[in-house]
TINU-653610 format. One record per atom (N, C-alpha, C): atom name; x, y, z; residue in one letter. Coordinates in steps of 0.001 Angstrom, whole numbers. Layout:
# residues N
+------+---------+---------+---------+------+
| atom |    east |   north |      up | rest |
+------+---------+---------+---------+------+
|   CA |       X |       Y |       Z |    A |
...
+------+---------+---------+---------+------+
***
This chain:
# residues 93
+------+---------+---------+---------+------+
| atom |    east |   north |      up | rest |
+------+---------+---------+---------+------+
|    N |  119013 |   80244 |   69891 |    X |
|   CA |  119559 |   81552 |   69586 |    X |
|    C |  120922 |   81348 |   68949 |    X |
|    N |  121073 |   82091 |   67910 |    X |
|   CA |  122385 |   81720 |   67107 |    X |
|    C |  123237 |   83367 |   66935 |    X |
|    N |  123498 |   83309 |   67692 |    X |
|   CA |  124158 |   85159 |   68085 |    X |
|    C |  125795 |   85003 |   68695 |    X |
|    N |  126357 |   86013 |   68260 |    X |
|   CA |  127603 |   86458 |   68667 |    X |
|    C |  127983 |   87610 |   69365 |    X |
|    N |  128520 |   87182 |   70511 |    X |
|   CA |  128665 |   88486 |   71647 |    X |
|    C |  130129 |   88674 |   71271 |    X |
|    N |  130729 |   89822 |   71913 |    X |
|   CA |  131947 |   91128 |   72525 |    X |
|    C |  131488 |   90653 |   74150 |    X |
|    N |  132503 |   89825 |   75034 |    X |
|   CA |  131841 |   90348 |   76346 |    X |
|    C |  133140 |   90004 |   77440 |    X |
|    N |  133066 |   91331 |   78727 |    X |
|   CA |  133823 |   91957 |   79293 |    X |
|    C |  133105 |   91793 |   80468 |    X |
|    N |  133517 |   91258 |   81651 |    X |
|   CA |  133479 |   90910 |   82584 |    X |
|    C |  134699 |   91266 |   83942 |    X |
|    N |  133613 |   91781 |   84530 |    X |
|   CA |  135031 |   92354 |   85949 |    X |
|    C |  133930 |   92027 |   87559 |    X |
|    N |  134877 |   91554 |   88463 |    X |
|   CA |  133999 |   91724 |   89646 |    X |
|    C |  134544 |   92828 |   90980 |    X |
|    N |  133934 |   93356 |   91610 |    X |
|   CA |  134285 |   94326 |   92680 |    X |
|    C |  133499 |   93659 |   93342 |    X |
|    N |  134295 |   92900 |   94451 |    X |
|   CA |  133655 |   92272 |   95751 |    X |
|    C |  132998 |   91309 |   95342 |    X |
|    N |  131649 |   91119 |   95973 |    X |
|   CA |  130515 |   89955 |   95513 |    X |
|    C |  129864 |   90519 |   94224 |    X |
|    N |  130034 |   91366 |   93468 |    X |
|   CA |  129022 |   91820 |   92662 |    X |
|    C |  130031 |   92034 |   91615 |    X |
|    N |  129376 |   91371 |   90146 |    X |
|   CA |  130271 |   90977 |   88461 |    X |
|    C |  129052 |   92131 |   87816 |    X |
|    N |  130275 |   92765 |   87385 |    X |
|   CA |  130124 |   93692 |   85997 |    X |
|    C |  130397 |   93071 |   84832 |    X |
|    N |  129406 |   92999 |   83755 |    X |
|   CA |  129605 |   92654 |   82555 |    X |
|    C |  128998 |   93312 |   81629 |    X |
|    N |  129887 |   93430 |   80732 |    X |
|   CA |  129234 |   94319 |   79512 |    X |
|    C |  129566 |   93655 |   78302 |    X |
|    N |  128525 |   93639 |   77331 |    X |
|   CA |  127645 |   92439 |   76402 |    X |
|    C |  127771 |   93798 |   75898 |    X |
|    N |  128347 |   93074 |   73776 |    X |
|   CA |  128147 |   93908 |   72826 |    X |
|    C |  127545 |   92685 |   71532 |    X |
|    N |  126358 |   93377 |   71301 |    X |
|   CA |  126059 |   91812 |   70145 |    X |
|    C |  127045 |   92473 |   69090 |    X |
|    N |  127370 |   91446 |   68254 |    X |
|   CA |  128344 |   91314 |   67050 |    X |
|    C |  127381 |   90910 |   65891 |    X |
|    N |  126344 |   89671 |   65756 |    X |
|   CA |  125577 |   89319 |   65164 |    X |
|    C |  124862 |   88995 |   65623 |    X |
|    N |  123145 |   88683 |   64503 |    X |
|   CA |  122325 |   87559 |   65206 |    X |
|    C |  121250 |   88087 |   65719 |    X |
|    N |  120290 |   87926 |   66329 |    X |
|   CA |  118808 |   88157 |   66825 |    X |
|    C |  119396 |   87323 |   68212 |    X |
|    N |  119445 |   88656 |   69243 |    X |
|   CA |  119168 |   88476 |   70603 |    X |
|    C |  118645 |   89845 |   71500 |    X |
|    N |  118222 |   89032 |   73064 |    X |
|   CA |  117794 |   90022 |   73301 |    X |
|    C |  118537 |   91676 |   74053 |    X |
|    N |  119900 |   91425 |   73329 |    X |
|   CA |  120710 |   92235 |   73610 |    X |
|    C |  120648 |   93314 |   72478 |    X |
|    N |  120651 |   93106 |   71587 |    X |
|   CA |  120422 |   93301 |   70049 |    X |
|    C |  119005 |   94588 |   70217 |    X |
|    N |  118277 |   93613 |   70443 |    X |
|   CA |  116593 |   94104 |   70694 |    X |
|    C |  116734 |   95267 |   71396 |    X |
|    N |  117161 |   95247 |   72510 |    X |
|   CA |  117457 |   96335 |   73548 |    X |
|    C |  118533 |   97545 |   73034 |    X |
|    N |  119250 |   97308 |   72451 |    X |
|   CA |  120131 |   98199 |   71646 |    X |
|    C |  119380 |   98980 |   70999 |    X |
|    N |  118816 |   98189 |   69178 |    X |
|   CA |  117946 |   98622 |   68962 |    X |
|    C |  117167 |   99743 |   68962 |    X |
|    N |  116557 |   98910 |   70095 |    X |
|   CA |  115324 |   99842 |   70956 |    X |
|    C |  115392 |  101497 |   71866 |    X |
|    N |  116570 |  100807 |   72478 |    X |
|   CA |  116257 |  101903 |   73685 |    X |
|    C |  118066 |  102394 |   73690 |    X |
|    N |  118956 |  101917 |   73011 |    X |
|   CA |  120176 |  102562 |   72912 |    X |
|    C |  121065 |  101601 |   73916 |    X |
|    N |  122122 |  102314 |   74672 |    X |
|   CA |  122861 |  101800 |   75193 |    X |
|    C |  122604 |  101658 |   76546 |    X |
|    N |  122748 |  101016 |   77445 |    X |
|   CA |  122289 |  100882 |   78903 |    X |
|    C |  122535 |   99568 |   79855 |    X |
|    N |  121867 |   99437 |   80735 |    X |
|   CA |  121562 |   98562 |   81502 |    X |
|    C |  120407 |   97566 |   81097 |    X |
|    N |  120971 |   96558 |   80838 |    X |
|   CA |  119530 |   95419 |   79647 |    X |
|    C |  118970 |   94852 |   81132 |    X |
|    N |  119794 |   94021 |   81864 |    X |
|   CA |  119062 |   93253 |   82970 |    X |
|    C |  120027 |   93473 |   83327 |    X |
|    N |  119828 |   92575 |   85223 |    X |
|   CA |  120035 |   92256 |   85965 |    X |
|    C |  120043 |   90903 |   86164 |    X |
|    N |  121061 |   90431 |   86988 |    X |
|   CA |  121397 |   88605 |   87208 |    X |
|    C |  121432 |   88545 |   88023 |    X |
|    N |  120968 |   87786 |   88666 |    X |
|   CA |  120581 |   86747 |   90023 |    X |
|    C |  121190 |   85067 |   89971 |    X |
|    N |  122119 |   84689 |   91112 |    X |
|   CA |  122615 |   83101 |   91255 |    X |
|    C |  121241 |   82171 |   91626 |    X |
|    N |  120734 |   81190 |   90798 |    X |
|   CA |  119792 |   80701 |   92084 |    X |
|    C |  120048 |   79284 |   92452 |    X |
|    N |  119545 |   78357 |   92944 |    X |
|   CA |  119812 |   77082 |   92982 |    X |
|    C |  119062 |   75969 |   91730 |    X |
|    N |  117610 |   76183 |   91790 |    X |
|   CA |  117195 |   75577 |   91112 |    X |
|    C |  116649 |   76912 |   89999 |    X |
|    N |  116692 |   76259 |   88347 |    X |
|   CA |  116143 |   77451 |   87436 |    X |
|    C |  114919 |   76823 |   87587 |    X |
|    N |  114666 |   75879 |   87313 |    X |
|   CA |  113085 |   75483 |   86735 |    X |
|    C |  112186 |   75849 |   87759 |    X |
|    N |  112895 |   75592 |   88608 |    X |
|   CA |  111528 |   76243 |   90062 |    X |
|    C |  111175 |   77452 |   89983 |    X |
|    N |  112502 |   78261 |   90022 |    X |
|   CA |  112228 |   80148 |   90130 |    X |
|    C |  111546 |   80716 |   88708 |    X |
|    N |  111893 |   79680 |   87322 |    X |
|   CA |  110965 |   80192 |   86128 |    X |
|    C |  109677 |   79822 |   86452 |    X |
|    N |  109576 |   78441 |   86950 |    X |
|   CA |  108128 |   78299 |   87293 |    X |
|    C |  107248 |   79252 |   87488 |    X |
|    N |  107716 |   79939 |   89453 |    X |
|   CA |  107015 |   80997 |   90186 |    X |
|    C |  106814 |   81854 |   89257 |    X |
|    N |  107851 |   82842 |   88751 |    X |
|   CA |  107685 |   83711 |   87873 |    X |
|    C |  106218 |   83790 |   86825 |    X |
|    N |  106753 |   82566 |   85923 |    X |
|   CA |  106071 |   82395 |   85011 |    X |
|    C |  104409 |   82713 |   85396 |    X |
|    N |  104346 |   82133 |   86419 |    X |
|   CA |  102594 |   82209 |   87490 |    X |
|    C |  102061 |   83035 |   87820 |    X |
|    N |  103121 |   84033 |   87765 |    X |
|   CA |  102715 |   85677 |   88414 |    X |
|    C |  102683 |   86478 |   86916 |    X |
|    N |  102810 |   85699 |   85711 |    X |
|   CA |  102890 |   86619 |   84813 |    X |
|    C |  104119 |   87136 |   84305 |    X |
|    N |  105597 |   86797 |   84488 |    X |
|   CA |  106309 |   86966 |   83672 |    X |
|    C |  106625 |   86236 |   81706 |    X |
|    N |  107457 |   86631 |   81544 |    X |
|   CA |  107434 |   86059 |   80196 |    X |
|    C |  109581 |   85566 |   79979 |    X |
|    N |  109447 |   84466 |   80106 |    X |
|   CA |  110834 |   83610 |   79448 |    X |
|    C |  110767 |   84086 |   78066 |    X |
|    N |  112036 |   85435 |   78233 |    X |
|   CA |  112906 |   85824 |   76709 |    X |
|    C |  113900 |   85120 |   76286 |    X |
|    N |  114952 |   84024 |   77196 |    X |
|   CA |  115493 |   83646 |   76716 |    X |
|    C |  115806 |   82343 |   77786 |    X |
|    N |  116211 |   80968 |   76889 |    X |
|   CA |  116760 |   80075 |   77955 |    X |
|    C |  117810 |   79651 |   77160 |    X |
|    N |  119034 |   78996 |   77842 |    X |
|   CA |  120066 |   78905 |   77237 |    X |
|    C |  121289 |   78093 |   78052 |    X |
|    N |  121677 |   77021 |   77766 |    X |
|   CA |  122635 |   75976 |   78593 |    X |
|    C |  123876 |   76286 |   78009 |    X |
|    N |  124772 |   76974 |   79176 |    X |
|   CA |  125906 |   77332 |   78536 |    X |
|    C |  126690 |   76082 |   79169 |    X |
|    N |  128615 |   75780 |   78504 |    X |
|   CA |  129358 |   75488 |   79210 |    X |
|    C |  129336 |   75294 |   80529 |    X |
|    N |  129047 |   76273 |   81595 |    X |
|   CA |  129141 |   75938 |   83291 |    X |
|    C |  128124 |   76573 |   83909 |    X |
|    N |  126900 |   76623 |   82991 |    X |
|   CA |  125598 |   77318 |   83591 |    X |
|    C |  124561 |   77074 |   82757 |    X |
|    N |  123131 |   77548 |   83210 |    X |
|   CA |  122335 |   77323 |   82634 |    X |
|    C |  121405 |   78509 |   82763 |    X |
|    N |  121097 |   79225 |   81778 |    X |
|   CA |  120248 |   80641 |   82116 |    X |
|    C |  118974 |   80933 |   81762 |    X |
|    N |  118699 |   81588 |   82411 |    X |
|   CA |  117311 |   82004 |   81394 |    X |
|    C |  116951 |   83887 |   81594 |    X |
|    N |  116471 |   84992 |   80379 |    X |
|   CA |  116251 |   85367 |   81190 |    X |
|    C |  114771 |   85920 |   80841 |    X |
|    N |  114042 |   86725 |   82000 |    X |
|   CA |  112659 |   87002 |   82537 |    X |
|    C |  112656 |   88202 |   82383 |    X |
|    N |  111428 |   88627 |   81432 |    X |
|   CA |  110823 |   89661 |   81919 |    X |
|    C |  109150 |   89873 |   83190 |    X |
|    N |  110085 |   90864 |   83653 |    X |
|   CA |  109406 |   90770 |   84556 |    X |
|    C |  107830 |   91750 |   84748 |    X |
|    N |  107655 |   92252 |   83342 |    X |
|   CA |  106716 |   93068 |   82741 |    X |
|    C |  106588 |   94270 |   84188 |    X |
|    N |  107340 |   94877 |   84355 |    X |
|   CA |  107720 |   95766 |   85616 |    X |
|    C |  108928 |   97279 |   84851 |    X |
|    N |  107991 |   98024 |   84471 |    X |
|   CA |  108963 |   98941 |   83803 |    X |
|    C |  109958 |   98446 |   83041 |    X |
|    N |  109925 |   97432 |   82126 |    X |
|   CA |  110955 |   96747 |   81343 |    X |
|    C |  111797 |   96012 |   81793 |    X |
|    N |  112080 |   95451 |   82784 |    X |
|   CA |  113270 |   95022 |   83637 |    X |
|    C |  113522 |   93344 |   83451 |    X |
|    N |  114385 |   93639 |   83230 |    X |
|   CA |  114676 |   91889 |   82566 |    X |
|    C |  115574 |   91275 |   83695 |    X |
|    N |  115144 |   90044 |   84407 |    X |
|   CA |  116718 |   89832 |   84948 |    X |
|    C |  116946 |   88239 |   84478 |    X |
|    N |  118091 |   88491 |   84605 |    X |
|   CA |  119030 |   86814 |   83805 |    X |
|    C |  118840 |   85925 |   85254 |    X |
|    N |  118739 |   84969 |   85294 |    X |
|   CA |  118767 |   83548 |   86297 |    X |
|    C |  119503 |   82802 |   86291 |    X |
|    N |  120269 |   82451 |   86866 |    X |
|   CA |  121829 |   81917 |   86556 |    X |
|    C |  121954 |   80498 |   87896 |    X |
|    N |  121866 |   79143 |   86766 |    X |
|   CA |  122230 |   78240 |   87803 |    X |
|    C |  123563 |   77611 |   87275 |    X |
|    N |  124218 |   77151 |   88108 |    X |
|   CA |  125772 |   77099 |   88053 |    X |
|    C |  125624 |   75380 |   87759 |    X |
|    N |  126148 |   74910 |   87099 |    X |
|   CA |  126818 |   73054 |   86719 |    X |
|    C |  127725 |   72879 |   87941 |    X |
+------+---------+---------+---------+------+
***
């Protein structure tokens, strides 16, 4: 994925607010814009291992929209073919 974000990040307590504006590029932030306007794209979850929890997923029928090794993480995220609901998977370096 070769895309450029706007992104704003705040936490209240245990739980991070972030808000993602694509700038350029084909992502699935973009897509969702797009599509359905402004909103809530996914949801993120910490886990330990990614490859395990994409695994399960994957078995039950989800679909990997995006995987992606950042700097101090490694993500991916899932749809979970469940009323549109995407959530990001987030394992920490």
């Amino acid at each position: 994925m070769d895309a450029k974000f706007k992104i704003f990040a705040t936490r209240m307590g245990p739980v991070e607010f972030e808000l993602i504006q694509p700038v350029e590029g084909k992502s699935p932030h973009r897509e969702f814009l797009d599509r359905k306007g402004e909103g809530i794209q996914h949801i993120a979850f910490a886990v330990k291992d990614l490859a395990a929890e994409i695994n399960q997923l994957t078995r039950k029928g989800s679909k990997v929209e995006l995987k992606a090794n950042l700097q101090d993480a490694d993500v991916a995220y899932i749809d979970l073919n469940i009323g549109g609901l995407v959530v990001e998977l987030i394992q920490k370096k």
